[in-house]
N, C-alpha and C positions, 0 to 999 in steps of 0.2 A: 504493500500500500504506500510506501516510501515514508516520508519526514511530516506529509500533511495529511490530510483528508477532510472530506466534505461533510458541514455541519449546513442547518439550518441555523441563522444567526439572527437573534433580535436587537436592534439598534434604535438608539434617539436621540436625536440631535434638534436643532433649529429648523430643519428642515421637514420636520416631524418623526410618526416611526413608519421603519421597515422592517419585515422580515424578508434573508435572500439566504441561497445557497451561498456560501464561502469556504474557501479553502484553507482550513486552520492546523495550526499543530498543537500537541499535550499541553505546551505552556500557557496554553490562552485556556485550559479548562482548568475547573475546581481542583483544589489539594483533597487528594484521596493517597492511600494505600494499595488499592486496584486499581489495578489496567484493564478495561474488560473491550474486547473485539466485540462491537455491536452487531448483535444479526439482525434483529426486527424491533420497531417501535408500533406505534400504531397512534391511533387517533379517537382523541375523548374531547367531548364540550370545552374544558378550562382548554386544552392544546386548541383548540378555536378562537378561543379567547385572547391567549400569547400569542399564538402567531399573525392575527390582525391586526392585535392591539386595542378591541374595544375591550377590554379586561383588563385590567392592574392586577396580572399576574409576575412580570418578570419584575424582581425588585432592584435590581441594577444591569445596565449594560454596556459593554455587548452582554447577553445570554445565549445559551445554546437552547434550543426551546427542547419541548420534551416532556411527559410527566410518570417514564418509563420505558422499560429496555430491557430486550432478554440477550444475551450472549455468553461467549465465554471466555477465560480469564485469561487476560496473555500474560500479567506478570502480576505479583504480588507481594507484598512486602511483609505480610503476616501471616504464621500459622493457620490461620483459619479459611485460610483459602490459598489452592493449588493451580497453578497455569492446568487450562482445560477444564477447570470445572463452571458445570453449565448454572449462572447465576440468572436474578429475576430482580428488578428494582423497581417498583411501584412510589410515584410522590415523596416521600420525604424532603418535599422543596425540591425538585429537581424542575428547569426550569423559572424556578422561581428565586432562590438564593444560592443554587447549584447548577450546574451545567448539567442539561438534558442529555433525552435520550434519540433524538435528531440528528445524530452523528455516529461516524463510521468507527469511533472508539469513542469510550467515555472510563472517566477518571473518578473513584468512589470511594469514601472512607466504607470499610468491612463491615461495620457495625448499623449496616442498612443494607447488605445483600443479602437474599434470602436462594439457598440451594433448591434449584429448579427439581421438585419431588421424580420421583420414577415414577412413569407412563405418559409422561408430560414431553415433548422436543419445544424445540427455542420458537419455533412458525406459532404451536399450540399455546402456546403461553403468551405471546401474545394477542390471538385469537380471539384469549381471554382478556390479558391486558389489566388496566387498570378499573375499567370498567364490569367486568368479569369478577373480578377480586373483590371488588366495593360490592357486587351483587352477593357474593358468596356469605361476606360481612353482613348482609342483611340477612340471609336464610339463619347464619348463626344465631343474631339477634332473636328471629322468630322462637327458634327452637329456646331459648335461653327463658325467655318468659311463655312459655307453655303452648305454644302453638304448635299442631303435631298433626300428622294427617289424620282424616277424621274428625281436625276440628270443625272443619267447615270449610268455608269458600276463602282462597287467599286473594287479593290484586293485587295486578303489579300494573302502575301507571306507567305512563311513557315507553307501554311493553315495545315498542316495534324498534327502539335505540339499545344503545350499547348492553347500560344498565339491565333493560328492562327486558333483553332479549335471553341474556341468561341468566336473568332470573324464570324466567318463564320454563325455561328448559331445566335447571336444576329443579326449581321444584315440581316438577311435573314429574320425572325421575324417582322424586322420593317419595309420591303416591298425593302429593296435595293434588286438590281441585282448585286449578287455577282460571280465574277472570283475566283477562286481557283488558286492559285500555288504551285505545290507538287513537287517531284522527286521519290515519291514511285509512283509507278501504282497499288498499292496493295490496296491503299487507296482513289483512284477514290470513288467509292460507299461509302463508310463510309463518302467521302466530300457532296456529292450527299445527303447522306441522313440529313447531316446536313443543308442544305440546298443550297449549293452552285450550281449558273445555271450553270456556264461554270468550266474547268479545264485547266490549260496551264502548260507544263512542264516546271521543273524553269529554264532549260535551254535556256529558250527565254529569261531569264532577265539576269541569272548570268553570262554571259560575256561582255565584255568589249564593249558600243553600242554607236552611235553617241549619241551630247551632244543634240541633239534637234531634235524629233521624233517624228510621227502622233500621234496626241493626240489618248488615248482608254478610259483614266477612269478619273472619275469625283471623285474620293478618293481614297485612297490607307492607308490599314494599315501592314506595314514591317515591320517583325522581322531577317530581314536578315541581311541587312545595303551594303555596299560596293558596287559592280556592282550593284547587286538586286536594291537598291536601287536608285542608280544613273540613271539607264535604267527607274524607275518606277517615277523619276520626267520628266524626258526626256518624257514619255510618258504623263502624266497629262494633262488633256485638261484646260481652258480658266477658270482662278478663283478657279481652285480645290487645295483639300489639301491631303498633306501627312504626315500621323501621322507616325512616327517611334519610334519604344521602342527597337529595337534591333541589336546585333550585330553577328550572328552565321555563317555570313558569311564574316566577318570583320569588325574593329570598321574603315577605313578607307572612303573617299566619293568624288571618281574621278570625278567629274563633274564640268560643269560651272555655271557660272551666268544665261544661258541665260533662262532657264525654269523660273527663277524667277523674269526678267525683260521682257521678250516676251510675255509672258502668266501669269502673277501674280501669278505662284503656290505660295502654302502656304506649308511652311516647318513647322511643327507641333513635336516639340521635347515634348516624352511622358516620362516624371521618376514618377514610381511607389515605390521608396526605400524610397523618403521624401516627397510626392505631399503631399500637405498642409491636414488638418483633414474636412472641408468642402469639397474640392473633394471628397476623401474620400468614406465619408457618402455618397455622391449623387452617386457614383458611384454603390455603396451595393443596395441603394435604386431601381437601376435602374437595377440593376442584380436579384434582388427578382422580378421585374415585367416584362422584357423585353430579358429574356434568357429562351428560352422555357427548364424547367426542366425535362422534360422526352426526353431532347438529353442529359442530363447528365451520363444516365448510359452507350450510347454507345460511349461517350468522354473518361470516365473512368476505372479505374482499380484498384484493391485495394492491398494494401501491407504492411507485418508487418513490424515493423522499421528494424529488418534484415538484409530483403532485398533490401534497398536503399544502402548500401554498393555494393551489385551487380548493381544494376540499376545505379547506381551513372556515371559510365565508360562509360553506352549503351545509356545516354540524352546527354551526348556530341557528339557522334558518328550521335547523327540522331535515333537512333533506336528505339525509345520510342514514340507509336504513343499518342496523347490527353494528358489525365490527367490522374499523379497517386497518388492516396489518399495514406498517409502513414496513420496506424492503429499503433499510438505510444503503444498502450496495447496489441498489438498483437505481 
């Protein structure tokens, strides 16, 4: 690969910002103790955000954008990790007060790589991604405050994106009755085949709905936040939880108390940028066995770094159905 290689670069000057392809070397990235050969990134809402610029994600520049990267180790300065070994680096500030994962090496302190589990390769993981991970984090969530198949109906909002596409597939897998909520009709069948029973257009949740509603679901994982969300504790039946990891329909949450004093919902706040390194782990662990991998290639799509400059503008819009692999060597 020689002395340099190719990063996605975020800059801002007087002239305003850019994000461009650039040809950089080690010393312009973060102080880490890994050296890791990047195979695959891929592409989440906040990497839409950094690479435009309509988000105050990157907090100094240049930045390498990025919010994750699977590859393996070319050199290392610590016991804890060996050249070859296949690692996984989800948020921890990357992109943001760290150099991403937008480029054809990336530089990491140890103590935020996580060993990519067995039955997992480096394309699969990020298939999964950061998005993938942060869904897995929410089924956790579920299961942690009692939610279990058989309890009833789960949704997942925003099903036909990153988030919401495996989660639909992982819980589906583990025998939940899943509702779907979408706003494309395009993507009915591609929900269906991931396993979701029912579909509801999100326009039953996204407006503005009494603060206390006929229960329907026994969990719920949002990536909407705002009405969506507010409508989907209003709805939660007797004991159930709601995981939320997201904001794409406003960081806002008009609601009252009563869902969580009439009915004990459980409000389940999910962050995937710092959740502790034992989450983490269980979560990878439980994504090699509990995501059926052959719904991954109809989740996915694949793209050389490029074209994330184009796609960057079409994941905020909504336009971007599942998961897209960035092919940083391509």
């Amino acid at each position: 690969m020689g002395d340099t290689f190719r990063a996605i670069v975020a800059n801002k000057t007087d002239a305003g910002y850019e994000a461009k392809i650039e040809e950089i070397g080690l010393d312009q990235l973060s102080e880490g103790d890994v050296v890791v050969d990047v195979a695959y990134s891929t592409l989440n809402y906040k990497d839409g955000l950094a690479v435009t610029g309509k988000g105050k994600i990157c907090e100094s520049f240049p930045m390498v954008c990025g919010i994750d990267f699977s590859g393996t180790v070319a050199s290392s300065e610590t016991d804890a990790f060996k050249p070859g070994d296949r690692v996984v680096v989800n948020g921890y500030g990357l992109s943001q007060d760290k150099s991403g994962g937008y480029a054809q090496k990336a530089r990491v302190k140890s103590d935020i790589l996580v060993r990519l589990p067995d039955g997992l390769d480096l394309k699969q993981a990020m298939a999964i991604g950061t998005a993938g991970y942060t869904a897995m984090l929410c089924v956790l969530a579920l299961e942690k405050h009692g939610v279990a198949p058989g309890s009833g109906d789960v949704l997942v909002t925003g099903a036909a994106g990153g988030v919401g596409s495996v989660a639909v597939a992982v819980l589906a897998k583990l025998g939940y009755s899943v509702t779907a909520s979408t706003g494309r009709e395009e993507t009915h069948g591609y929900l269906k085949d991931l396993g979701a029973a029912n579909i509801i257009d999100r326009t039953e949740l996204s407006e503005q709905g009494k603060p206390f509603q006929k229960p329907r679901w026994a969990g719920v994982v949002d990536t909407v936040g705002s009405h969506t969300l507010a409508n989907a504790l209003a709805q939660t039946a007797y004991g159930g939880c709601v995981a939320a990891c997201g904001l794409a329909g406003g960081p806002d949450l008009p609601t009252t108390v009563l869902p969580f004093i009439l009915r004990g919902v459980n409000l389940a706040g999910v962050d995937s940028v710092y959740a502790p390194m034992p989450a983490r782990q269980e979560a990878w662990s439980r994504l090699a066995v509990d995501l059926p991998l052959d719904k991954l290639d109809a989740m996915s799509e694949m793209a050389p770094l490029q074209k994330v400059l184009e796609l960057a503008p079409e994941i905020l819009k909504g336009q971007v159905r599942g998961r897209v692999i960035v092919d940083v060597n391509a």
